[in-house]
C-alpha positions in Angstrom: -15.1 49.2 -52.1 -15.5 46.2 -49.9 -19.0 44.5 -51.0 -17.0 42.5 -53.8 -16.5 39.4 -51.1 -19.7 39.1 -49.0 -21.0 36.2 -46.8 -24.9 35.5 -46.9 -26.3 34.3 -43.7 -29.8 33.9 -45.5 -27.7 31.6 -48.4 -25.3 30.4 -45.8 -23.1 31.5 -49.1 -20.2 32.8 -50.2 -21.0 36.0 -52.4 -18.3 36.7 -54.5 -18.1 40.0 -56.8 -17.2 38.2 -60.5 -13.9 40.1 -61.8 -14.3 38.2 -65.0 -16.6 40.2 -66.4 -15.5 44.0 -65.0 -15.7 46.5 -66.0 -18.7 45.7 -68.5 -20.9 44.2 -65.8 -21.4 43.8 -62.6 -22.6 40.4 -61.3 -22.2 37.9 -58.6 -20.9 34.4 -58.4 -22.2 32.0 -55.5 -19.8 29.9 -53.1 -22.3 27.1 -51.6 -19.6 24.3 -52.2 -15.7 23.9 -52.2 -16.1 22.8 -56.0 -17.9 26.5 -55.9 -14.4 28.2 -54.1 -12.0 26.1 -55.9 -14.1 27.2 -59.5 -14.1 31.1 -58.2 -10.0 30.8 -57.4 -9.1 29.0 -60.4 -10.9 31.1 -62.7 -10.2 34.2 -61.8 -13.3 34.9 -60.4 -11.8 36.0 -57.4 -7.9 37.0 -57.5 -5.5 39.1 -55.9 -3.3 37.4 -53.1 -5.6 38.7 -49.6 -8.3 38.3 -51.8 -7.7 34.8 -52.4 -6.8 34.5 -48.6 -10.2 35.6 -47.2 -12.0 33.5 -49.9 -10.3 30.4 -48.6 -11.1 31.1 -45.2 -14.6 30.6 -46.0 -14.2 28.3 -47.8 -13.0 25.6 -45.1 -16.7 26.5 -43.7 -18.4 26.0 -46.6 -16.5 22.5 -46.8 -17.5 22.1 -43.0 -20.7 21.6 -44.7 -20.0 18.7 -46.7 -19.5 16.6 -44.6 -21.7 14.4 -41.8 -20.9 14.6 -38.4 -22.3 11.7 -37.8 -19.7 10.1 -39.8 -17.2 8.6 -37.9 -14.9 9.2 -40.9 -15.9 13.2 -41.0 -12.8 14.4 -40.2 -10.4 12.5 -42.8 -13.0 13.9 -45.3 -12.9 17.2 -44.1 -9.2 16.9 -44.4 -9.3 15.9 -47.7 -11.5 18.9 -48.7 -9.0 21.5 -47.3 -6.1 19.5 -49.4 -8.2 20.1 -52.0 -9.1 24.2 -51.7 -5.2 24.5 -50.5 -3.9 22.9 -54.0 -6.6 25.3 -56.2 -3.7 27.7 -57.0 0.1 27.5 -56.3 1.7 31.0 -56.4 -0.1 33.2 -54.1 1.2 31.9 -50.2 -1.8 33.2 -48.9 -4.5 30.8 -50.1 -2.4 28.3 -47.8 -1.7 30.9 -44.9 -5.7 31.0 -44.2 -6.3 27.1 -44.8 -3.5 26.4 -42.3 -5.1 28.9 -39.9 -8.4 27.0 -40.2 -6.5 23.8 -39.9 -4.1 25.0 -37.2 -7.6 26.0 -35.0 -8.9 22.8 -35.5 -5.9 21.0 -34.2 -5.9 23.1 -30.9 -9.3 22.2 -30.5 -10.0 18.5 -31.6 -12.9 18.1 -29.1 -15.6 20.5 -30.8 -17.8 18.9 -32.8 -18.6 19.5 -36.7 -21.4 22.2 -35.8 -18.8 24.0 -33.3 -16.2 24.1 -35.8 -17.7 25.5 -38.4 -19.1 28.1 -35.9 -15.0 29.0 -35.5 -14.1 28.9 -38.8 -16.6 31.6 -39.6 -16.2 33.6 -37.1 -12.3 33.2 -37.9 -13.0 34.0 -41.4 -15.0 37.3 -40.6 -11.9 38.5 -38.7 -9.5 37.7 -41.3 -12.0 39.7 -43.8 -12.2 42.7 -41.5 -8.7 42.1 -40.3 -7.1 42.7 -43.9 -9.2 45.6 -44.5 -7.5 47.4 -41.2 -4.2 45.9 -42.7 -4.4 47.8 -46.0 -4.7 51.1 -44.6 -2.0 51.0 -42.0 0.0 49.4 -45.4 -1.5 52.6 -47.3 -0.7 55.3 -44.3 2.9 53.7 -44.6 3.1 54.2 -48.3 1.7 57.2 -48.9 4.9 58.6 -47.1 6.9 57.3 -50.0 4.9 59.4 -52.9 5.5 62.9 -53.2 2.8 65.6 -54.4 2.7 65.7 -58.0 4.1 62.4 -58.3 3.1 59.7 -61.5 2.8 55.9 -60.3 3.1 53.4 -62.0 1.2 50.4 -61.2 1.6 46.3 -62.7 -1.8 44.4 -62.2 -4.7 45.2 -59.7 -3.6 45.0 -56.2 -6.5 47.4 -55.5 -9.8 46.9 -53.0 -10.7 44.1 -55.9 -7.8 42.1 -55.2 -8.4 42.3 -51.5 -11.1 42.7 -48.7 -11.1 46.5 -49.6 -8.9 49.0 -50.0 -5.8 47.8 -51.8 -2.0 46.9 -51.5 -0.5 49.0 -53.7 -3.6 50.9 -54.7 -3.7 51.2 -50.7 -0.5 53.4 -51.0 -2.4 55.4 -53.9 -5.2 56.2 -52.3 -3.3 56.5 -48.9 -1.8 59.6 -50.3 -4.7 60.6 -52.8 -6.6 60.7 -48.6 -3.0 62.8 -47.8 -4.0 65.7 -50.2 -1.4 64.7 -52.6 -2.0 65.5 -56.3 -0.9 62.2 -58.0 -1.5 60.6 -61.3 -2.0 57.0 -61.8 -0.4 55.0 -64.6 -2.1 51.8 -64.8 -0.7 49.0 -67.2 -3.2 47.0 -68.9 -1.2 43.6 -67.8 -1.8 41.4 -70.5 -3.2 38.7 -70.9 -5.6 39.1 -68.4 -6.1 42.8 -68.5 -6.4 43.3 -64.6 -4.8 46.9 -65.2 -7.3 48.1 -68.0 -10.2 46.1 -66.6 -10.1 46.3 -63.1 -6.9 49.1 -61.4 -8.9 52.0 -63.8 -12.3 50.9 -62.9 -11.1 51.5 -59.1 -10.0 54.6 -59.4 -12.1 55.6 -62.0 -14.7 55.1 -59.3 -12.7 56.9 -56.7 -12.1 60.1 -58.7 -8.4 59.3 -58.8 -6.9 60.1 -62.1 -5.5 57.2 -64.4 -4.7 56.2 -67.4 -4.1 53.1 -69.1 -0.7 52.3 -71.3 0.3 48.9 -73.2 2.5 47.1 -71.4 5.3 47.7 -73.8 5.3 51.1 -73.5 6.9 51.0 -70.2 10.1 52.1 -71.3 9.0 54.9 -73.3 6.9 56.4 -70.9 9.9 56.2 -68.2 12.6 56.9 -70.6 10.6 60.6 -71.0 10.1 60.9 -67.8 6.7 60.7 -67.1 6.9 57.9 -64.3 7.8 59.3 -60.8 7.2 56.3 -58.9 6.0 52.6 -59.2 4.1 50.4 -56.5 3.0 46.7 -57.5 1.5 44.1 -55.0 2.6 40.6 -54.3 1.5 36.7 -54.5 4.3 35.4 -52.3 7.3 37.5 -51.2 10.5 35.2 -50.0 12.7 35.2 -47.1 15.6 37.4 -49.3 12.8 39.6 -50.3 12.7 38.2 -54.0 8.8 38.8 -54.9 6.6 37.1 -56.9 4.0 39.2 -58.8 1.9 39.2 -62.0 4.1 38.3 -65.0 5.4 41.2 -66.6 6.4 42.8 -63.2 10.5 41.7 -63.3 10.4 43.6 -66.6 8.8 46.6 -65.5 11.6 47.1 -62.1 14.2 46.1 -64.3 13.2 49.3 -66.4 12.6 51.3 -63.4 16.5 50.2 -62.2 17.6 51.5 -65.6 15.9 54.8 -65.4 16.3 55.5 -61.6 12.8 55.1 -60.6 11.9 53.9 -57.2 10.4 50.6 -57.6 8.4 49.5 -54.3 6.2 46.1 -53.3 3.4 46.4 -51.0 1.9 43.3 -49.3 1.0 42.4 -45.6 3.2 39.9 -43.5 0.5 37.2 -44.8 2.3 36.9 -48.3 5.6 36.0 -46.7 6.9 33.0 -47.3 9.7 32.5 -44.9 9.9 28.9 -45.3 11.2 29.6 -49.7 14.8 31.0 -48.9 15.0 32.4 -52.6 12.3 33.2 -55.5 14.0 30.1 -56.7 11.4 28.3 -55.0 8.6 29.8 -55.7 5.9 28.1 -57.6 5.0 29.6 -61.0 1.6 29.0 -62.2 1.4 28.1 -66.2 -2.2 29.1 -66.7 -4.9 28.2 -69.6 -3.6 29.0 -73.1 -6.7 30.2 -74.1 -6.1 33.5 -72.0 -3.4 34.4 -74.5 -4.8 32.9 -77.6 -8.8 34.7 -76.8 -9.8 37.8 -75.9 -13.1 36.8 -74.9 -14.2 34.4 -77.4 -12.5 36.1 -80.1 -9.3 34.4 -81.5 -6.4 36.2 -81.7 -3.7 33.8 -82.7 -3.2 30.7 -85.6 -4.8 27.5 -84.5 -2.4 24.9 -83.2 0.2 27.4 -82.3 1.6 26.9 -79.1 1.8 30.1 -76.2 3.6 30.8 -72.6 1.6 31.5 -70.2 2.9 32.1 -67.2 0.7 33.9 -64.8 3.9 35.5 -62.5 7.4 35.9 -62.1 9.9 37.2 -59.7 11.3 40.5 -59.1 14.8 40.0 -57.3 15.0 41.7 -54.6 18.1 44.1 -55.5 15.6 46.0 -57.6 13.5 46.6 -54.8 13.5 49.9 -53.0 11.7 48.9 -49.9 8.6 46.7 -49.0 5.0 48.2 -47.7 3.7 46.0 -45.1 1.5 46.9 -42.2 4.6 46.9 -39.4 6.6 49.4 -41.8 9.0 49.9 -44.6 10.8 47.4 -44.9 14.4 47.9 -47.0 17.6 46.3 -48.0 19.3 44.2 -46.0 16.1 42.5 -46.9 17.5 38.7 -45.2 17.9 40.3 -41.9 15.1 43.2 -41.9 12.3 40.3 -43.0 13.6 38.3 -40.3 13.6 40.8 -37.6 10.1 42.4 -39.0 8.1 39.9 -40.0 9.5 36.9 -38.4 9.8 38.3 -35.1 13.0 37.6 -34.4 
């Protein structure tokens, strides 16, 4: 699955699949504006940490062309559009990592003119797409080694093809060994309130023959506690430099129950969700989301009026509950401080 984020020469558009609506329908959402890519990221149109990344790389194109280079002032406008599509959403590191790239680019390069730049930043943005795509399956040919034949994974959210250019972070590592010949099962939690499990990780592999099924979030401990769980892989929004990760709410519970019961409990991401620069989890952001994702389901109101709800759309897995960390250079495992380091910062 990879036709979910497309770029349309003939609209000179992003062409984004809308994840709102799965599994019922399928229908597109058009990026011709950053008030279009900032709309699509805070809504959930688009979501899913790469995901996000490669939208917001087209996205400095498509603000490229809102402004006049005939403008004298084009390029403090331009900057103030990037601000703009950087701020849409706090948690997930990579929205930033592919504005900054853009940005980065630009600074190297301050002679090219408005038409030339925005010739760069889509042909950057076209590598980044087809660059995570590669990413994923070296992540999933990694992974796979870590689930054994017969094995039942557990999975928090959609870090699937959806919630990237294609493929999947942790539903890379699934289908990684689904591709190995391994006969796995697929657990997929329905991650309330959003429903990404229910809605979105079974209509994946629902589509891709791989067999899943969908449990309540609070049945996690039950289905563990009888030992039906073999294994559990989640994704990432931002992963710091002790190896604390960030994830969709809910996930801190779920490896806290995975500790209890002796259940490997792994993170797959690429070296784009680092955030080297946030020693400690401590400093990640936590987005507080619309209440009307926990007081709807759909249109339908499920709660008392004028009753207040939490809605906090991650939280933070230390790192200590953390078996080892998929990325596309490896497996990376405890000491997490000095193997991040050495891994992914090169040192």
């Amino acid at each position: 699955m990879t036709d979910h984020i497309q770029f349309s020469p003939e609209q000179d558009a992003l062409v984004l699949l809308d994840q709102r609506i799965l599994p019922c329908r399928e229908e597109y959402f058009v990026c011709k504006h950053n008030s279009d890519t900032i709309y699509a990221l805070q809504t959930m149109v688009v979501r899913g940490a790469p995901a996000i990344g490669v939208t917001a790389a087209y996205g400095c194109y498509l603000a490229a062309g809102e402004v006049d280079g005939a403008d004298s002032g084009w390029k403090a406008k331009l900057e103030g559009l990037l601000k703009d599509l950087e701020d849409a959403r706090p948690t997930a590191v990579n929205l930033r990592w592919a504005v900054e790239l853009m940005r980065k680019a630009w600074k190297a390069l301050p002679e090219l003119s408005l038409a030339q730049l925005r010739a760069k930043w889509l042909e950057m943005a076209k590598e980044i797409h087809a660059q995570d795509i590669e990413i994923n399956k070296a992540m999933g040919r990694y992974g796979a080694e870590l689930i054994d034949d017969g094995d039942t994974v557990m999975t928090h959210c959609n870090a699937g093809a959806l919630a990237t250019a294609g493929y999947g972070t942790a539903l890379g590592v699934i289908r990684g060994a689904w591709e190995q010949g391994k006969k796995i099962q697929v657990i997929a939690n329905e991650t309330r309130p959003f429903l990404q499990g229910a809605r979105l990780t079974a209509y994946e592999l629902a589509k891709d023959d791989i067999p899943v099924k969908v449990a309540c979030d609070n049945a996690c401990a039950l289905l563990m506690q009888r030992g039906m769980v073999q294994k559990v892989v989640v994704g990432a929004d931002r992963i710091a430099a002790n190896g604390d990760a960030a994830n969709k709410i809910g996930t801190y519970g779920v490896a806290l129950l995975a500790k209890h019961f002796g259940i490997p409990f792994y993170v797959a991401a690429p070296a784009s969700t680092f955030d080297l620069d946030t020693p400690t989890g401590a400093g990640i952001p936590i987005e507080d989301r619309t209440p009307k994702e926990v007081t709807h389901v759909g249109e339908h109101q499920i709660t008392p009026d004028n009753v207040g709800v939490f809605n906090y759309a991650f939280d933070v897995t230390p790192s200590e509950l953390i078996a080892g960390i998929v990325t596309e250079r490896g497996v990376i495992r405890a000491p997490y401080v000095e193997n991040i380091r050495r891994i992914i910062g090169g040192e």
